[in-house]
C-alpha positions in Angstrom: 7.8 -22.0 -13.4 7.6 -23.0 -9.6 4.0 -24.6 -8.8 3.1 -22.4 -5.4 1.3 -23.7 -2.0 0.7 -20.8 -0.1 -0.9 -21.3 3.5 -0.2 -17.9 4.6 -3.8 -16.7 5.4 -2.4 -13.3 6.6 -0.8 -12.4 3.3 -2.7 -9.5 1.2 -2.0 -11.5 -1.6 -2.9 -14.9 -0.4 -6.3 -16.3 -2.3 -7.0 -20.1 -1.4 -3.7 -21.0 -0.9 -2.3 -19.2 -3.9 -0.4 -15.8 -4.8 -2.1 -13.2 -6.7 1.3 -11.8 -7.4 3.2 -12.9 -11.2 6.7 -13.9 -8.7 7.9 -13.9 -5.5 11.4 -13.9 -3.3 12.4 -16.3 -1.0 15.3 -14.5 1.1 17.9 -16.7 3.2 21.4 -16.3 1.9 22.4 -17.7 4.9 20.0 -20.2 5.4 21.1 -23.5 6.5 17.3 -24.9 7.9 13.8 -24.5 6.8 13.3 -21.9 9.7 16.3 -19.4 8.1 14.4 -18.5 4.9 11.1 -16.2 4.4 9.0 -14.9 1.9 10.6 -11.5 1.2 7.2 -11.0 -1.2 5.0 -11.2 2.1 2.8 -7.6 3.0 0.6 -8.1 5.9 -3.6 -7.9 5.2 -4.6 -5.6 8.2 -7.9 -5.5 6.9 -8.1 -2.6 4.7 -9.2 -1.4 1.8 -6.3 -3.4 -0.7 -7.8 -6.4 -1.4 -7.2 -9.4 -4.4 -10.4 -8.3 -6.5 -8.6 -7.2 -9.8 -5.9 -10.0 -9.5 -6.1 -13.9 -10.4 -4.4 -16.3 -7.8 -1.0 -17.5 -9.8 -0.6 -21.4 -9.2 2.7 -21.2 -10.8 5.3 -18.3 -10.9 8.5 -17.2 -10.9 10.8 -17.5 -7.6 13.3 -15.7 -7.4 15.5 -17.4 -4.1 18.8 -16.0 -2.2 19.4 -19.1 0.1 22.0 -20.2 -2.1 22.5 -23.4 -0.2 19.2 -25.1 -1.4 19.5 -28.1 -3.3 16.7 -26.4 -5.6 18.8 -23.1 -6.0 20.0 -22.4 -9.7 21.7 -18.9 -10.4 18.9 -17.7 -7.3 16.2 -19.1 -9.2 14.2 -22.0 -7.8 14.3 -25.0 -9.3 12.0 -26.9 -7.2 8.8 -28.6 -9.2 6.8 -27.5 -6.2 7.2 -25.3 -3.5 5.2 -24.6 0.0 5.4 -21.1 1.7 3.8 -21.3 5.4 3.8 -18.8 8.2 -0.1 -19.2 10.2 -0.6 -16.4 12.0 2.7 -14.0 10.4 2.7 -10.6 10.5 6.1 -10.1 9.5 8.0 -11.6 6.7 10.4 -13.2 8.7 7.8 -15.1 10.7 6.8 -16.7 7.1 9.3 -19.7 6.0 9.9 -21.6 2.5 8.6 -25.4 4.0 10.4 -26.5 0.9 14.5 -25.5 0.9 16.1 -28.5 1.4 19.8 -27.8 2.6 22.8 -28.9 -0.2 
C-alpha cells in the first residue's frame, strides 16, 4: 500500500491531510506532466451535511492509477512508496493533480 499526502482541503474526504476513503484513482492515461493527472476519487465539500465523522483518515491505501506512463505505474497500480495529491482551492477533480507521477 501507497502512503497518501493529501493537501486538498476542499475534498469531503480530506481529514488532516489524509483520505477517509480505503483507495483512490489517479486518472491521466495520457499524462505526460504532473499537471495531466487528477484525483478521479475527488467529491467537492460544499459544506453540507456529509461529513468524515463515521470514517478514520487512511494514511496508506490502495491506488489504483491510469497514467500509464509513470515511472511508479505497475498493471495501473501505484507503485510509489509515497505519494502527494494537491489541488488548494479545487472544486473539480481535474483542478486536483498527483504532485507525485514522475514521467517514464
Amino acid at each position: 500500500m501507497t502512503k497518501l499526502e493529501c493537501s486538498v482541503k476542499t475534498c469531503v474526504h480530506n481529514a488532516d491531510n489524509c483520505c477517509c476513503k480505503a483507495a483512490i484513482a489517479v486518472d491521466g492515461a495520457k499524462a505526460k506532466n504532473v499537471d495531466d493527472t487528477c484525483c478521479a476519487s475527488f467529491d467537492e465539500n460544499r459544506g453540507g451535511v456529509f461529513t468524515n465523522l463515521f470514517k478514520t483518515p487512511e494514511t496508506r491505501l490502495e491506488v489504483a492509477c491510469d497514467a500509464v506512463k509513470c515511472v511508479y505505474n505497475e498493471d495501473q497500480r501505484c507503485a510509489a512508496e509515497h505519494i502527494s495529491i494537491s489541488g488548494n482551492g479545487a472544486c473539480d477533480c481535474t483542478e486536483t493533480k498527483c504532485s507525485t507521477f514522475k514521467a517514464q
